[in-house]
SEBA-728511 format. One record per residue (C-alpha): residue in one letter; x, y, z. Coordinates in steps of 0.25 Angstrom, whole numbers, plus 5000, padded with zeros to 4 digits. Example, Ala and Ser with C-alpha at 12.3 -4.5 7.8 and 13.67 -1.06 7.14 Angstrom:
NODE  res     u     v     w
NODE    A  5049  4982  5031
NODE    S  5055  4996  5029
END
This chain:
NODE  res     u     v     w
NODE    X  5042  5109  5070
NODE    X  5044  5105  5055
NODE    X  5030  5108  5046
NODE    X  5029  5102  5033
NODE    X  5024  5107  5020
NODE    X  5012  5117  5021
NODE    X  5000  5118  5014
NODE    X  5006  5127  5004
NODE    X  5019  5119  5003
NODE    X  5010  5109  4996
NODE    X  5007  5105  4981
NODE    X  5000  5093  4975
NODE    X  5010  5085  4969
NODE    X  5020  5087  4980
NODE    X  5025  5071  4986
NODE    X  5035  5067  4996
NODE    X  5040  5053  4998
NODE    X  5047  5045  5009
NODE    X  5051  5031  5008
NODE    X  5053  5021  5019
NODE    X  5058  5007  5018
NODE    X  5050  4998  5025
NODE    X  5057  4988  5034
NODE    X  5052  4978  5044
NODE    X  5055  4987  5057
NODE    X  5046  4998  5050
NODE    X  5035  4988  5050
NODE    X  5036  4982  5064
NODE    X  5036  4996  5069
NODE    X  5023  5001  5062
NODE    X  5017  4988  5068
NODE    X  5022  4992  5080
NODE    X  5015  5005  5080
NODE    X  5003  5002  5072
NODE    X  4999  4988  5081
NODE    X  4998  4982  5066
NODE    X  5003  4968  5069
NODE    X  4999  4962  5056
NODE    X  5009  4951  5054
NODE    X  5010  4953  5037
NODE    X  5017  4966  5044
NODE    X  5026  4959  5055
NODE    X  5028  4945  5052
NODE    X  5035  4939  5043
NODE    X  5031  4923  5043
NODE    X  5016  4930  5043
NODE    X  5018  4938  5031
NODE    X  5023  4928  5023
NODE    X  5010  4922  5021
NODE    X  5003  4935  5016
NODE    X  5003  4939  5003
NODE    X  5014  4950  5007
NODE    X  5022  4938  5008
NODE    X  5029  4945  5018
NODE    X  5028  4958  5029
NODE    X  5023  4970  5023
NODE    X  5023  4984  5031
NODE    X  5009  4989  5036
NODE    X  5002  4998  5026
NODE    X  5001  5009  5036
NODE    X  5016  5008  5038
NODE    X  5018  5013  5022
NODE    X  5005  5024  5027
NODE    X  5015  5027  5036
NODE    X  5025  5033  5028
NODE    X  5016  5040  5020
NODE    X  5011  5048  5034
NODE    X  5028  5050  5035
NODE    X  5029  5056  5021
NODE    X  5016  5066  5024
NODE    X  5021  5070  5038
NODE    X  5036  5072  5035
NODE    X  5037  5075  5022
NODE    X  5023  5081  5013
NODE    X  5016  5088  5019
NODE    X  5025  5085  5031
NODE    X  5027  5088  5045
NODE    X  5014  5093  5051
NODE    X  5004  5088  5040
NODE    X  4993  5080  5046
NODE    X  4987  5068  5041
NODE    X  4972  5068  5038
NODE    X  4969  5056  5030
NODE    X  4976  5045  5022
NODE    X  4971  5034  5013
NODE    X  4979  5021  5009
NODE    X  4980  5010  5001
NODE    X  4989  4999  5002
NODE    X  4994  4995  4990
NODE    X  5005  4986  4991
NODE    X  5013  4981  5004
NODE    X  5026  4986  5009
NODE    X  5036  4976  5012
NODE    X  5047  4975  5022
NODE    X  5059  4984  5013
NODE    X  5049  4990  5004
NODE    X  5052  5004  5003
NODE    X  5041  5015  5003
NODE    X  5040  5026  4999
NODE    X  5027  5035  5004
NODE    X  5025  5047  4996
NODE    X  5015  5058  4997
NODE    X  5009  5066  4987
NODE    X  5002  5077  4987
NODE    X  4985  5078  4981
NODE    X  4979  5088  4986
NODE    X  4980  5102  4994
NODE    X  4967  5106  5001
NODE    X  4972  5121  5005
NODE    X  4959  5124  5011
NODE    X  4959  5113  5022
NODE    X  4976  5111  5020
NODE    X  4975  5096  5019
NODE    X  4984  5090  5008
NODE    X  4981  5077  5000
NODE    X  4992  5068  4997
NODE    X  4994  5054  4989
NODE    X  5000  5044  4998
NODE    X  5007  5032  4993
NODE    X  5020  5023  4997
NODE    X  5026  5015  4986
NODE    X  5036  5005  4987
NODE    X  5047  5002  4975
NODE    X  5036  5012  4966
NODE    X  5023  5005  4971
NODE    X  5011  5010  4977
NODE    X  5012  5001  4992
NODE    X  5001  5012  4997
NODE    X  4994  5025  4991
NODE    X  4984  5035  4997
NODE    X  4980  5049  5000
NODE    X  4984  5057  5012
NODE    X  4977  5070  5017
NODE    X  4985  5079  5027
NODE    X  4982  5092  5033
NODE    X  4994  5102  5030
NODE    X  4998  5114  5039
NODE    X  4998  5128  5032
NODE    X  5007  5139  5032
NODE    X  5001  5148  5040
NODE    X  4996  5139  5050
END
């Protein structure tokens, strides 16, 4: 089994990134998965009339790569999610690429849960930021 990082492998100031470039099959397949039908997300005629002015990808879907990042790569394998807060900034488009990066806030030693700044930026802007909390395993657990 791979672990990830431990407790003591971490320091405030430590970030990981991964960047994914959004494309229309991504979005049917989160749609798929998540039930969420909203046409802005599926249909092109539809979204044409929003203010998107065309088909954005589901906020969740960029939340999305931001669990990717926290789960693979800091803290990575084996961390476990506690909480995340969101906003959604801007919208993703079909060929947006984005890049979710992690950063890490805050060490609770005592209770080994780590904060983290979320964020996932396309060309340099903020589409989506937050803060993450996940439980990290210790060394001698």
């Amino acid at each position: 089994m791979q672990q990830g990082l431990y407790l003591d492998e971490l320091s405030v100031g430590q970030s990981a990134e991964l960047t994914h470039v959004v494309g229309s099959a991504d979005i049917e397949a989160f749609a798929e998965v998540s039930h969420d039908t909203n046409p802005v997300h599926l249909d092109e005629a539809y979204a044409k009339t929003t203010t998107f002015g065309g088909r954005i990808a589901h906020g969740m879907l960029g939340a999305a790569y931001i669990s990717a990042v926290l789960g693979t790569k800091l803290p990575g394998p084996g961390a476990i999610y506690l909480s995340q807060q969101l906003r959604f900034r801007r919208p993703v488009k079909i060929g947006d690429p984005v890049s979710a990066i992690v950063t890490v806030k805050a060490i609770d030693e005592k209770r080994g849960h780590v904060t983290l700044t979320t964020a996932c930026q396309v060309n340099g802007k903020t589409v989506i930021d937050g803060e993450a909390v996940v439980m990290v395993a210790r060394r001698d657990s």
